[in-house]
C-alpha positions, 0 to 999 in steps of 0.5 A: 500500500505505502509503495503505491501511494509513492508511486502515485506521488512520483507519477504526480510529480513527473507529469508537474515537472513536465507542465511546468517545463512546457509552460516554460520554468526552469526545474531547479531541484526535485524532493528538497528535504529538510527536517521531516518535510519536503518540498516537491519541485523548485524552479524558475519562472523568469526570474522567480524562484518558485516552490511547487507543492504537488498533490495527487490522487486517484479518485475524488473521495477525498476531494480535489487534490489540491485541497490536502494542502492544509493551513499546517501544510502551508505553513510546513512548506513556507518553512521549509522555502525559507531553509532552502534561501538561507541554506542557498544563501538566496537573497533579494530574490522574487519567490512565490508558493504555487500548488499544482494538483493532479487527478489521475483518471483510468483511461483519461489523461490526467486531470491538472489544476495549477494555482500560482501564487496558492499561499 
């Protein structure tokens, strides 16, 4: 069970990573850890630095993805940017948070929502 709900995270974050390469980013970095948290995607937008959550799910009996980004998440994923600049000595950069949630279909392509800028 644990094994397939990584391999369905990892199939989520694959077909992000190749949304946002076709929309144009730069991917960064892939599973930046820190502490016991994780960010899924690092990447450039032009010149802003963006950190991607991505959730994935296989069916809608929890909701849409993209709505397990909880307020504690959130707060987990801020952290965890701001080690990533200090660890990287980033600063005076433009960064913002975007979630991208993925809703793996049978027999249809992926369904793919993307909020920039989410928190």
């Amino acid at each position: 069970m644990e094994n397939n709900k990584k391999e369905t995270g990892d199939r989520g974050e694959n077909i992000a990573t190749d949304f946002l390469a076709e929309k144009g980013f730069e991917i960064i970095e892939k599973n930046y850890h820190f502490g016991h948290g994780e960010i899924d995607i690092i990447a450039k937008d032009k010149n802003i630095l963006v950190f991607v959550e991505v959730k994935t799910r296989k069916n809608l009996e929890f909701g849409e993805p993209e709505l397990a980004v909880t307020k504690n998440k959130q707060r987990q994923i801020r952290k965890i940017a701001e080690a990533y600049l200090y660890e990287k000595n980033i600063k005076d950069t433009d960064c913002r948070i975007d979630v991208i949630g993925i809703l793996l279909n049978k027999n249809l392509p992926p369904k793919i929502t993307y909020i920039e800028n989410a928190f």
